[in-house]
C-alpha positions as CSV (number, residue, x, y, z in Angstrom):
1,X,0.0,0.0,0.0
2,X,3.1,2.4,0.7
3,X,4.6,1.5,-2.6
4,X,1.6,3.2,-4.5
5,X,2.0,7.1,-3.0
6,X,6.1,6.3,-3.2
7,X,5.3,5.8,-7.3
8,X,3.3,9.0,-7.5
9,X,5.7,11.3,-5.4
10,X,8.5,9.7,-8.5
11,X,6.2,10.9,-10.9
12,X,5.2,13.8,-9.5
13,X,8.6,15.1,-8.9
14,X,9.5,14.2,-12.4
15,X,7.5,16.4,-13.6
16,X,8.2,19.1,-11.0
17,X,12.3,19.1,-11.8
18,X,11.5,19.0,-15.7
19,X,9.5,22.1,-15.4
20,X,11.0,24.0,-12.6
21,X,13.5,26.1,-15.5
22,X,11.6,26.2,-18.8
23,X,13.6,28.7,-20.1
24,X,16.6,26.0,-20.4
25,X,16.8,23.8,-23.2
26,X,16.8,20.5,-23.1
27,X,19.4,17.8,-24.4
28,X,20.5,16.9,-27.0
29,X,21.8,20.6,-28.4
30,X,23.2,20.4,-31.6
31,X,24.6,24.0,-33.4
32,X,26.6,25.3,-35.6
33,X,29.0,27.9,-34.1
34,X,32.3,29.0,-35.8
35,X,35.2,28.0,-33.5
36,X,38.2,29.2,-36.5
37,X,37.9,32.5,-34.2
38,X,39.9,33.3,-31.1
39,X,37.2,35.2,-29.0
40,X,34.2,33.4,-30.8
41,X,31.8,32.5,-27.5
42,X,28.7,30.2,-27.1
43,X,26.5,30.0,-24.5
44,X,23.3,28.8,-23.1
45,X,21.3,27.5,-20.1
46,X,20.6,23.7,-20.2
47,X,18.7,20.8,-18.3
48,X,19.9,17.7,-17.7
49,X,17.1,14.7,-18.8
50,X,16.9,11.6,-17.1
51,X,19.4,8.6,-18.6
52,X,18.9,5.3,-17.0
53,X,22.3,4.6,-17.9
54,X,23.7,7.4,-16.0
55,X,24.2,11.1,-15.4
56,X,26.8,11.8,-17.8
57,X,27.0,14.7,-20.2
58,X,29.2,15.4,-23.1
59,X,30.2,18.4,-24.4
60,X,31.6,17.7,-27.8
61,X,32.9,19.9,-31.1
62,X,33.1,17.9,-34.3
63,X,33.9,19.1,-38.1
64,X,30.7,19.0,-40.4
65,X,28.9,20.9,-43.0
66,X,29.3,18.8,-45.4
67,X,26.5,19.1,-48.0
68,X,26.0,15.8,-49.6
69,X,24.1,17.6,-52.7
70,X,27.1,19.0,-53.3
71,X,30.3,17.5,-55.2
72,X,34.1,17.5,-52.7
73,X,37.3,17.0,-54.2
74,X,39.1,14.4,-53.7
75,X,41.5,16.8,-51.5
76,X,38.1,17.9,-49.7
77,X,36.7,14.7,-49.2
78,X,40.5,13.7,-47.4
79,X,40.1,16.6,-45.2
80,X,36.8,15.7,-43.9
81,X,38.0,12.2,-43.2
82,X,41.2,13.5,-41.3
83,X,39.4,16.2,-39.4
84,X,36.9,13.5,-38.3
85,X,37.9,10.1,-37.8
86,X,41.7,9.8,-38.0
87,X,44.2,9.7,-34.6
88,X,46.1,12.9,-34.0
89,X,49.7,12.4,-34.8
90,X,52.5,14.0,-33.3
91,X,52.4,17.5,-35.3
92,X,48.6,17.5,-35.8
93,X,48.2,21.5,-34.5
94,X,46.3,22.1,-31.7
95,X,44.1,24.9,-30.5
96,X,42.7,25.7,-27.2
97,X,39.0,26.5,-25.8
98,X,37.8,27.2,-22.4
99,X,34.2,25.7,-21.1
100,X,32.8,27.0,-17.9
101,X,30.3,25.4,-16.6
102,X,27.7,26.8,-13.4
103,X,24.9,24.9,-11.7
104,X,21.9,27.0,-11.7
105,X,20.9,25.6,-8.4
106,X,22.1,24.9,-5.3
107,X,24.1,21.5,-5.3
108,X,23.9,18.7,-2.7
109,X,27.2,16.9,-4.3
110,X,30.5,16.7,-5.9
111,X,30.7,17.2,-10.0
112,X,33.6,14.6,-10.9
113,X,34.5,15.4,-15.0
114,X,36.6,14.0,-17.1
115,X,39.0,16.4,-19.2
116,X,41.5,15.9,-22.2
117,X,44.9,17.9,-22.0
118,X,47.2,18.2,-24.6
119,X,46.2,14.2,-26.1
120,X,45.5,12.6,-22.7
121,X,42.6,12.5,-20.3
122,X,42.6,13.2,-16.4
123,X,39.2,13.1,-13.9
124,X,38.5,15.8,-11.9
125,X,36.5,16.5,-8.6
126,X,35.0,19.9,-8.2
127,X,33.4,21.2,-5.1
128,X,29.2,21.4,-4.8
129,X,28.7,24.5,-6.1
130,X,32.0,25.0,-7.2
131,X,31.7,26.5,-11.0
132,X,33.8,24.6,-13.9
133,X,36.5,26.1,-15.2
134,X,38.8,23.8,-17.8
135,X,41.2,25.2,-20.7
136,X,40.8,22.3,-22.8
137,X,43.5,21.9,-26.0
138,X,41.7,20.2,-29.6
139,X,43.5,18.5,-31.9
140,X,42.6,20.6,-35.2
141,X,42.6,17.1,-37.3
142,X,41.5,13.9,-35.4
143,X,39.8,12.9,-32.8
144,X,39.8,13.8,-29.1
145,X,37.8,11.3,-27.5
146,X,36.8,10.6,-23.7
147,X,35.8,7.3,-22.6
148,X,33.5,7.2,-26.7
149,X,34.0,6.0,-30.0
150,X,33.0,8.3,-33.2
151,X,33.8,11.4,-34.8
152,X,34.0,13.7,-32.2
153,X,36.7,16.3,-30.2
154,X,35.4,16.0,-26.6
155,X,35.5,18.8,-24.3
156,X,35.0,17.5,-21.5
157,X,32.5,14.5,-19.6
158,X,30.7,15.9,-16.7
159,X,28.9,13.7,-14.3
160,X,25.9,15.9,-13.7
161,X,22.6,16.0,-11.0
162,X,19.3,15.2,-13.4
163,X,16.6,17.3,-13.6
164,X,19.1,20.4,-12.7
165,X,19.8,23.3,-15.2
166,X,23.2,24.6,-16.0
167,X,25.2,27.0,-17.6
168,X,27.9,26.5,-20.0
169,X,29.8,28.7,-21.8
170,X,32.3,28.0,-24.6
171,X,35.1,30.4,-25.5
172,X,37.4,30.1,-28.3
173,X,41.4,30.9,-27.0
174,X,43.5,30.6,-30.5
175,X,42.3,30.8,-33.9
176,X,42.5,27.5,-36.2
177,X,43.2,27.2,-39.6
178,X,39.7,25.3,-40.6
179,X,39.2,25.5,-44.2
180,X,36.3,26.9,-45.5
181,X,34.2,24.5,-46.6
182,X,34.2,23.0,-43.2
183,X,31.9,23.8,-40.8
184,X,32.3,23.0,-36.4
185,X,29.0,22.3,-34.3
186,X,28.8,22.0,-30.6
187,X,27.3,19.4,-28.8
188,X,26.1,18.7,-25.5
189,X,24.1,15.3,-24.9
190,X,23.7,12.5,-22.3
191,X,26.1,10.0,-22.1
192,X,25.7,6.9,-21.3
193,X,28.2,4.5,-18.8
194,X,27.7,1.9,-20.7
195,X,28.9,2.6,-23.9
């Protein structure tokens, strides 16, 4: 008989954290912002969804852009393929961003993230309430993946409270040589533990 009001009290405050910031967006956010630009800043208010695999987000840039209407060079289609899928190697430039990232609430734990510096990947512990600060370095062609497989530079993986609402903000620190034709979008999703 005690399960029954336990179930609607879930439900209830389901409902309750979705709603409690409906000026956030919600997750996935896919976008296109330019990130060739030192000084080039993104930012926006988020909520974190419900994952049954965990509370993990990403925060991820990847190359794209690529019309498939239109015809690539050879020279094109080799550039796409390096900025996406290959391994850095040793003198693959590298440019830096900065992420910051605030709870909009008061939090009642630890935010543990995972980083990538210059190639390699430490985990962090911030303080409840403590705001995000991480200079992350990109490698220009390749990947730059956390704890993923795929196509895409990882900024950082942040182990975050559901329900909650955040703030991140992205800031380009060195211009990189993308060429034109090329297009970078930022993403911030739910990732799972699992995979």
């Amino acid at each position: 008989m005690k399960l029954i009001p336990n179930i609607l009290i879930a439900i209830l405050s389901i409902f309750f954290f979705s709603a409690c910031n409906s000026e956030s967006e919600k997750l996935p956010i896919l976008t296109y912002v330019d990130f060739s630009k030192k000084g080039t800043i993104y930012e926006t208010d988020f909520t974190v969804p419900f994952n049954i695999w965990g509370s993990n987000v990403a925060f991820t840039l990847f190359p794209d852009g690529k019309d498939y209407s239109k015809e690539y060079t050879k020279e094109q289609e080799d550039i796409f393929y390096k900025m996406r899928y290959l391994k850095p190697i040793k003198e693959t430039p590298y440019f830096k961003v900065k992420i910051t990232l605030k709870p909009l609430f008061k939090s009642y734990s630890d935010t543990e993230i995972i980083v990538g510096k210059n190639g390699k990947f430490e985990t962090k512990v911030y303080k409840r309430n403590e705001t995000i600060e991480e200079i992350v370095s990109l490698p220009l062609y390749g990947r730059h993946l956390i704890n993923s497989r795929g196509s895409d530079k990882a900024l950082i993986i942040a182990d975050l409270q559901r329900f909650r609402s955040y703030h991140v903000k992205i800031e380009v620190l060195e211009d990189a040589k993308i060429p034109e034709f090329v297009k970078t979008k930022f993403g911030i999703e739910s990732k799972s533990r699992k995979h």
